[in-house]
Residue frames relative to the residue before (quaternion, step in Angstrom):
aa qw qx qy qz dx dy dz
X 1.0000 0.0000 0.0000 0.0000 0.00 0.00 0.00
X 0.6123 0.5771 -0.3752 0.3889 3.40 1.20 -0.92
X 0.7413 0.4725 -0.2129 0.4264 3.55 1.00 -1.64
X 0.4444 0.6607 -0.4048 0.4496 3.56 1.57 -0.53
X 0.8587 0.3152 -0.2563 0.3125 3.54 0.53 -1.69
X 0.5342 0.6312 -0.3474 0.4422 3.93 1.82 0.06
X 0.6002 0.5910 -0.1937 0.5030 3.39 1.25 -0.83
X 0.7347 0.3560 -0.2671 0.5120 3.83 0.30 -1.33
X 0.6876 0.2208 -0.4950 0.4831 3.88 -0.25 -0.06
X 0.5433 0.5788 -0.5148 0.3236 3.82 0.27 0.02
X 0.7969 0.2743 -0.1845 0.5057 2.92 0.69 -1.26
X 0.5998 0.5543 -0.4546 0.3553 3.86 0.69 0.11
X 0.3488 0.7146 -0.3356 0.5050 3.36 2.13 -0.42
X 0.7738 0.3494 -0.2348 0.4733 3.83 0.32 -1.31
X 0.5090 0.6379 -0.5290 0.2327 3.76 0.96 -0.75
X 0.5540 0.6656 -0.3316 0.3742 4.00 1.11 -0.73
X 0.7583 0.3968 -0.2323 0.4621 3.28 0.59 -1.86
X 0.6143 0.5988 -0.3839 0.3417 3.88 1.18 -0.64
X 0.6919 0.5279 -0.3087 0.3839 3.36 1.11 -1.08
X 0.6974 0.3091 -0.4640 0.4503 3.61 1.22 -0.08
X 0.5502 0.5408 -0.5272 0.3561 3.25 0.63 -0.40
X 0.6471 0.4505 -0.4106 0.4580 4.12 0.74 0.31
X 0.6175 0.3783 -0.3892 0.5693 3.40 0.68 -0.66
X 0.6051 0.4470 -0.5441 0.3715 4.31 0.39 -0.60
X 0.5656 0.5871 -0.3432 0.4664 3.93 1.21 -1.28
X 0.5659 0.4153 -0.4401 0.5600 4.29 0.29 -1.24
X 0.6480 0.5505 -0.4546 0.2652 3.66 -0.24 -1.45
X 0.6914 0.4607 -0.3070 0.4642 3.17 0.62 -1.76
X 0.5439 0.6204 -0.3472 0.4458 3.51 0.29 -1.31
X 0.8456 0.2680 -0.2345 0.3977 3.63 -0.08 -0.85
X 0.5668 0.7279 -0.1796 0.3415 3.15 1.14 -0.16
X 0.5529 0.5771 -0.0586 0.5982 2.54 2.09 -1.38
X 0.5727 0.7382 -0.1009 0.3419 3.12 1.04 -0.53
X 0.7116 0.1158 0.0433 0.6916 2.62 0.81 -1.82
X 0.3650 0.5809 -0.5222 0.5066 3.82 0.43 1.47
X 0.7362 0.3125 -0.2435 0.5487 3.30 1.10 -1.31
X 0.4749 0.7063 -0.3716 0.3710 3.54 0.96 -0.37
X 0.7016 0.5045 -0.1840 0.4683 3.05 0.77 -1.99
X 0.6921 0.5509 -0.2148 0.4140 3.86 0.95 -1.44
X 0.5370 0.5734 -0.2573 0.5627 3.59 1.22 -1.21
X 0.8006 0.4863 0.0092 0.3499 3.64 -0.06 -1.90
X 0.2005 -0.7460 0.6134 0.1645 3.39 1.30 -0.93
X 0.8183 -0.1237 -0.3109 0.4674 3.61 0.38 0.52
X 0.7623 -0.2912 0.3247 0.4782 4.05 -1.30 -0.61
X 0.8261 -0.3122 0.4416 0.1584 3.21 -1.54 -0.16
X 0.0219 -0.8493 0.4384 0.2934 3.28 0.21 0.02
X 0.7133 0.0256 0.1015 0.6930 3.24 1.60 -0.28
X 0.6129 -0.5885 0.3894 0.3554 3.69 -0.71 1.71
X 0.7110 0.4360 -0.3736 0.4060 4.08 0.82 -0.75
X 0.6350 0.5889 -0.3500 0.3570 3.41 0.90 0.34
X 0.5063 0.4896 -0.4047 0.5832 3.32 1.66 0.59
X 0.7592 0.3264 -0.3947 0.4016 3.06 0.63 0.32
X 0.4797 0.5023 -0.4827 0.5335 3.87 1.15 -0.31
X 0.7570 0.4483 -0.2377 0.4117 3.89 0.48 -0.87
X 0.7579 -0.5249 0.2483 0.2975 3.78 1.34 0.33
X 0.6617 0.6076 -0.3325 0.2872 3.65 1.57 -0.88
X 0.6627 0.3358 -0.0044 0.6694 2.99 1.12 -1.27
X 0.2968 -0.7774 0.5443 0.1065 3.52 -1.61 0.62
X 0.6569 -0.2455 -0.0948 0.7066 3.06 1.64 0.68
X 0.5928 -0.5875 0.4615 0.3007 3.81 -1.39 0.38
X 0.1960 -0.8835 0.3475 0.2453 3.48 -0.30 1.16
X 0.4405 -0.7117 0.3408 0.4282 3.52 -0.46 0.44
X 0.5618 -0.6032 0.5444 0.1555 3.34 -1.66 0.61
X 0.0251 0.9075 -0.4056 0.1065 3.43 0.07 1.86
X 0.1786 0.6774 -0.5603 0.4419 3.12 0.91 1.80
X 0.6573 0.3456 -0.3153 0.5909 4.08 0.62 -0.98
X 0.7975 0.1950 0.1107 0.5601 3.45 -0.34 -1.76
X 0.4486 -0.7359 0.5071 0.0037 3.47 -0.36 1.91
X 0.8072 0.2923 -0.1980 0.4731 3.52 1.38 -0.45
X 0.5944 -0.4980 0.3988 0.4896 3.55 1.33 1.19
X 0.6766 0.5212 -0.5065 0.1188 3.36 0.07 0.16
X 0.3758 0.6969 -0.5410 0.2837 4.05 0.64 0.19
X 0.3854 -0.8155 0.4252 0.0757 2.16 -1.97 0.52
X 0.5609 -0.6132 0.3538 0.4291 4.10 -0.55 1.23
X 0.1561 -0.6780 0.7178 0.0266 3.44 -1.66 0.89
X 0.0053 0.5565 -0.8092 -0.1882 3.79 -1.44 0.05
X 0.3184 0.5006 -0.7596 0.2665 2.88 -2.60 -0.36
X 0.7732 -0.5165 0.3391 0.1427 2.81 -2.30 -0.01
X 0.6799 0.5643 0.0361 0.4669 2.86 1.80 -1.28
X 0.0055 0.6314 -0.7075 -0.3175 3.80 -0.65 0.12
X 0.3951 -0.5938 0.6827 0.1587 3.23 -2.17 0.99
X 0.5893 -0.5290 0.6014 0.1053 3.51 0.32 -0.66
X 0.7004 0.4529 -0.3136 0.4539 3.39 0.97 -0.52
X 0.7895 -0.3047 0.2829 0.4515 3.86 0.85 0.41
X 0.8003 0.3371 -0.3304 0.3699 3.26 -1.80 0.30
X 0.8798 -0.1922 0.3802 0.2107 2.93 -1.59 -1.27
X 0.0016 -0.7790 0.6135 0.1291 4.11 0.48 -0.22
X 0.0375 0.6975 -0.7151 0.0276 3.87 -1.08 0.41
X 0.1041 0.6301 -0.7695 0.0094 3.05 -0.90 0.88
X 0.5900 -0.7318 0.3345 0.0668 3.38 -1.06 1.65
X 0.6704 0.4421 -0.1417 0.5788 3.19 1.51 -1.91
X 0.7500 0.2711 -0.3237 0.5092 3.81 0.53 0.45
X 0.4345 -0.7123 0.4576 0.3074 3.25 0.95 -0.49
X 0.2980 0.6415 -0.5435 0.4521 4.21 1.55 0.19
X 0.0026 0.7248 -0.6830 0.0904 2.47 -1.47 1.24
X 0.0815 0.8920 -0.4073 0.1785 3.75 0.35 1.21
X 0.6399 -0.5508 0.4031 0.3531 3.47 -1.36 1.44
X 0.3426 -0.7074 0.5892 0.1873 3.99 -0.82 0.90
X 0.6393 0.5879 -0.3854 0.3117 3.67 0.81 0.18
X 0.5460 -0.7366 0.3370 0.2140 3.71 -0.22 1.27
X 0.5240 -0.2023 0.2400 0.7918 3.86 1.27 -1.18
X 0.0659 -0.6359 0.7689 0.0077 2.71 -2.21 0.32
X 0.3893 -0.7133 0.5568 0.1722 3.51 -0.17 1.73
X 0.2515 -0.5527 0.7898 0.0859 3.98 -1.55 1.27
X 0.6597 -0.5406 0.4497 0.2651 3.23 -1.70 1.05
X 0.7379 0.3727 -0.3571 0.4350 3.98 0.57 -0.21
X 0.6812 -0.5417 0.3392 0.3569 3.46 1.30 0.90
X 0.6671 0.3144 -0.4407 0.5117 3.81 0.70 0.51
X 0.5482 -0.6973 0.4583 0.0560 3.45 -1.62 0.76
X 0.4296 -0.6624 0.6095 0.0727 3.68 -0.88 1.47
X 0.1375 0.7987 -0.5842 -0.0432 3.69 -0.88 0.66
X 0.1529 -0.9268 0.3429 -0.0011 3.20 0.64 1.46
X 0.6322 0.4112 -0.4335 0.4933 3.34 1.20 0.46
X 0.5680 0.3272 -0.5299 0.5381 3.77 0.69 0.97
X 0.2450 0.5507 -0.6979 0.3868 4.25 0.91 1.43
């Protein structure tokens, strides 16, 4: 119980910094993607689900900064909202975390849409 209570706030401390380091790793991943797409295809994406009907990607990964369980959902358009997921903006091919800040346990701030 003793080593239980030294151990669990450590490691519930790191559960933050892990969840971006995955969504920074998917990012890359998708990114890659839609490079070989773009090279292969001769033009972008029309939409992040088309790397995967077309072979690059075996499924879009989710973006586990909002919804800790990958679950959000992809947006295009002009604008980030901030509300999560994925951003795609087709005519350039940017593809960018949808997640305004995200507060790290020592009290300084991720802004993961300027990855």
């Amino acid at each position: 119980a003793i080593l239980a209570a030294i151990i669990a706030p450590r490691f519930t401390s790191q559960i933050p910094k892990a969840r971006l380091s995955q969504a920074k790793a998917n990012l890359s991943n998708i990114r890659t993607a839609i490079g070989l797409y773009q090279a292969d295809i001769g033009s972008f994406p029309t939409s992040l689900w088309d790397l995967v009907s077309r072979g690059y990607m075996r499924n879009i990964p989710g973006e586990s900064i909002s919804d800790p369980n990958g679950r959000s959902n992809n947006s295009s358009g002009s604008s980030l909202s901030g509300s999560g997921g994925w951003y795609y903006y087709a005519a350039t091919g940017d593809v960018r975390c949808n997640v305004g800040s995200y507060k790290l346990p020592d009290g300084t701030y991720e802004y993961p849409t300027s990855w």
